[in-house]
C-alpha positions as a LaTeX table, in Angstrom:
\begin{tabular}{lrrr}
\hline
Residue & $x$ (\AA) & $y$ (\AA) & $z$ (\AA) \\
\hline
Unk1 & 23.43 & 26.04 & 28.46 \\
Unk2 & 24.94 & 23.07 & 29.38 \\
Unk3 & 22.24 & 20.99 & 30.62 \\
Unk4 & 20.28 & 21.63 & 26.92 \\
Unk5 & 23.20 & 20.41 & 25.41 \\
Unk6 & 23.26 & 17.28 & 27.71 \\
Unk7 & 19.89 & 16.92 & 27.18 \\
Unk8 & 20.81 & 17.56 & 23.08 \\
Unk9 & 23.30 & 14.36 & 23.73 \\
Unk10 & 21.04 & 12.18 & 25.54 \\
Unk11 & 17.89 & 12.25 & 23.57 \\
Unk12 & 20.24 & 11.69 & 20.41 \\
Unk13 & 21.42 & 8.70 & 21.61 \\
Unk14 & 17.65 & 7.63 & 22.48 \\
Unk15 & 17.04 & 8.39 & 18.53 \\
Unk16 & 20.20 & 6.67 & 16.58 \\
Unk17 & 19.58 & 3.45 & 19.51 \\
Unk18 & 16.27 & 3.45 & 17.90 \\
Unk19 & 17.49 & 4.12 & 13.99 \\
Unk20 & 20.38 & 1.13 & 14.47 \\
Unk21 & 18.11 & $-1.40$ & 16.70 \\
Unk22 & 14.66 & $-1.02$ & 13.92 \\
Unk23 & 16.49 & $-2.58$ & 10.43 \\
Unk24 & 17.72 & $-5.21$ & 12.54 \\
Unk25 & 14.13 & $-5.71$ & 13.69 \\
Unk26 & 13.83 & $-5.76$ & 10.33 \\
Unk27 & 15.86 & $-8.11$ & 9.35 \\
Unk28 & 13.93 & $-10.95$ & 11.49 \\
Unk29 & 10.79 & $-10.09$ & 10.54 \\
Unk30 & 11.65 & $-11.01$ & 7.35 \\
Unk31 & 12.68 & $-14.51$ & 9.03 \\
Unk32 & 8.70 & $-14.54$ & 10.43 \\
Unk33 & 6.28 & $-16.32$ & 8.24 \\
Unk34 & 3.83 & $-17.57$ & 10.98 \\
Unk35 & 1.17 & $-15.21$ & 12.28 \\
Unk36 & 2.14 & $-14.83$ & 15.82 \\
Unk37 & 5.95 & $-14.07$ & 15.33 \\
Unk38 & 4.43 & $-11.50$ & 12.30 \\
Unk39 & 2.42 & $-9.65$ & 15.25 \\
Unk40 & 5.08 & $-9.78$ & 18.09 \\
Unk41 & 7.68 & $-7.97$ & 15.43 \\
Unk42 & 4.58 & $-5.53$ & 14.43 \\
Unk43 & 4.61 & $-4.70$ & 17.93 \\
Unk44 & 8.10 & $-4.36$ & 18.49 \\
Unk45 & 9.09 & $-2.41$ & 15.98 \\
Unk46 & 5.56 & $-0.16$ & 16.58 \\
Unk47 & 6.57 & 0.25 & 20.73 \\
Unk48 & 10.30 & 1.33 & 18.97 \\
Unk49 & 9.22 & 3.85 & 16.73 \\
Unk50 & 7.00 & 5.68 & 19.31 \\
Unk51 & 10.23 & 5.40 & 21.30 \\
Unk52 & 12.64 & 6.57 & 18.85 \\
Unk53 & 10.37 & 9.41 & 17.58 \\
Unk54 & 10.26 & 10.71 & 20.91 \\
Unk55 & 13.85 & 10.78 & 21.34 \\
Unk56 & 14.33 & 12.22 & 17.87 \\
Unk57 & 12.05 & 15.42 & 18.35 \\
Unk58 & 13.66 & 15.93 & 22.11 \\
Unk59 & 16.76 & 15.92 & 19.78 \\
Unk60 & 15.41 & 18.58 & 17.57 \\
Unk61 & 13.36 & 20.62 & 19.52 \\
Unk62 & 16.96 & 20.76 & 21.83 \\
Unk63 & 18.97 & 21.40 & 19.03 \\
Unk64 & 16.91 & 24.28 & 17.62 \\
Unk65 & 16.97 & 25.37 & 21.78 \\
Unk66 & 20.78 & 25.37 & 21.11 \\
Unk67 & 20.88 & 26.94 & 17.81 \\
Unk68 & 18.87 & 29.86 & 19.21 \\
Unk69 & 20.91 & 30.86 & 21.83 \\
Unk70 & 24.13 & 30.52 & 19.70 \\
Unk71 & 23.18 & 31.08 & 15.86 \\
Unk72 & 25.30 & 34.53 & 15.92 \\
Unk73 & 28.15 & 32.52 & 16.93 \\
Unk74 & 27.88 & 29.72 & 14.29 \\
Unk75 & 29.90 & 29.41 & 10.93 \\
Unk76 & 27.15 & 29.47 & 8.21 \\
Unk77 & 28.30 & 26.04 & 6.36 \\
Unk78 & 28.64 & 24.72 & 9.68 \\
Unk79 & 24.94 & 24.76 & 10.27 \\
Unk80 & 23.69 & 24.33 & 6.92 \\
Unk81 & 25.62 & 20.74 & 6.60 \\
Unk82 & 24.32 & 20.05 & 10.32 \\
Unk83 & 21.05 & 20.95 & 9.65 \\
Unk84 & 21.22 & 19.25 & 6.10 \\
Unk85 & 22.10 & 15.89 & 7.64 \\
Unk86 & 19.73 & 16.83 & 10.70 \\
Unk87 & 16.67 & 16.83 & 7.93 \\
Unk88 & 18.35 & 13.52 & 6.00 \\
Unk89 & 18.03 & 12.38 & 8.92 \\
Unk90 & 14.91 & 12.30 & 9.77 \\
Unk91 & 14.04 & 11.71 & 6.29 \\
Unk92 & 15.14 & 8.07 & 6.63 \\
Unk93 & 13.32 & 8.26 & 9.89 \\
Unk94 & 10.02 & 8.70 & 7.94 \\
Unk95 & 11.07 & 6.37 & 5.63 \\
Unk96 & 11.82 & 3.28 & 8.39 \\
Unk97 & 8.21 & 4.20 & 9.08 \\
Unk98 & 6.77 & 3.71 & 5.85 \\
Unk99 & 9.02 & 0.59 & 5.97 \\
Unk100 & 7.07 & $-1.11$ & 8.74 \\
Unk101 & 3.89 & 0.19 & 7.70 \\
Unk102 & 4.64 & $-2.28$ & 4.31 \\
Unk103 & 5.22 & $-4.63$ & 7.21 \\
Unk104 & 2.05 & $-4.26$ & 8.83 \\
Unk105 & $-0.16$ & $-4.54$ & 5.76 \\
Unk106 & 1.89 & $-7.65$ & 4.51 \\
Unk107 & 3.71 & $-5.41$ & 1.78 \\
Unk108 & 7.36 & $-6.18$ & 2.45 \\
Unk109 & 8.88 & $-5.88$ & $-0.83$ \\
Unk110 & 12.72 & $-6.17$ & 0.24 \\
Unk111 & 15.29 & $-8.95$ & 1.34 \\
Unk112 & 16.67 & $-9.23$ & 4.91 \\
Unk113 & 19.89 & $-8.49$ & 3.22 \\
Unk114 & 18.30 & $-5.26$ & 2.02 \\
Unk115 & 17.36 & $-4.15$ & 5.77 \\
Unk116 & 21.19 & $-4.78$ & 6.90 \\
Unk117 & 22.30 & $-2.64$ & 3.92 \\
Unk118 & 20.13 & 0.28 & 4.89 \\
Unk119 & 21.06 & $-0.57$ & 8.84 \\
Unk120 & 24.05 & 1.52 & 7.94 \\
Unk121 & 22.91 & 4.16 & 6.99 \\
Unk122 & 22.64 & 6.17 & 10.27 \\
Unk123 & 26.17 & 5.25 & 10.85 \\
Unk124 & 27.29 & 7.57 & 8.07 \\
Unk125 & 25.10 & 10.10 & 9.38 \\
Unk126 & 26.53 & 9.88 & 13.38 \\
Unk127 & 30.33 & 10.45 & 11.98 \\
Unk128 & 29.47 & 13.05 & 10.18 \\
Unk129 & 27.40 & 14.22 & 12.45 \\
Unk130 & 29.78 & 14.20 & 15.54 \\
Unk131 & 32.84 & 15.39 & 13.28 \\
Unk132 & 30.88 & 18.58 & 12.93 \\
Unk133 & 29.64 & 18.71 & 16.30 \\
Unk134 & 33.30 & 18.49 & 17.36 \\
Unk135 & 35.91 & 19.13 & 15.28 \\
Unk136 & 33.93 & 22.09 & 13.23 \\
Unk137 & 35.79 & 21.50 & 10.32 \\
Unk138 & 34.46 & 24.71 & 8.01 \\
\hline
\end{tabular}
């Protein structure tokens, strides 16, 4: 049991490198207005999703590995708030892909500042995220 929850640990670190590292991407690509430096960010950001996707559904696909061995054991709002910001999460994983996609067809509609605002974002979600993981608070 505890090598699937190293393995958890690991490939979650793999996915929330990936989720911090992309809006900063981000952020210079919005710097990029000549046609090379537009392709070399396409590709960047393209190799890091692949990457980061990976790493997120190892995360899952341990996570539900965990949850099935211990779900008896687990306090009920425990694991609805983890799974809750598990799903948020990889809502705003989608979403950083429909992000670069508006890269890739020329159809960036937001600000560099916009990409450092939302570059938080999976900061709120590792707290939380590792308080419950930890702590178990309910």
């Amino acid at each position: 049991m505890l090598w699937i929850k190293a393995f958890h640990i690991i490939f979650m670190v793999t996915w929330f490198a990936g989720l911090f590292y992309l809006p900063r991407l981000f952020v210079y690509h919005c710097a990029a207005h000549d046609a090379p430096s537009h392709a070399r960010f396409c590709t960047m950001e393209r190799r890091l999703l692949r990457l980061m996707t990976v790493g997120g559904a190892l995360t899952v696909a341990f996570g539900v590995w965990l949850w099935t061995r211990y779900w008896l054991n687990v306090p009920a709002g425990w694991l609805h708030v983890k799974l809750s910001l598990a799903v948020g999460l990889i809502a705003y994983h989608g979403w950083l892909w429909k992000l670069h996609r508006d890269f890739v067809n020329y159809d960036n509609r937001h600000s560099a500042r916009f990409y450092r605002v939302i570059n938080e974002i999976p900061t709120l979600f590792l707290i939380a995220m590792v308080i419950l993981a930890i702590v178990k608070p309910m």
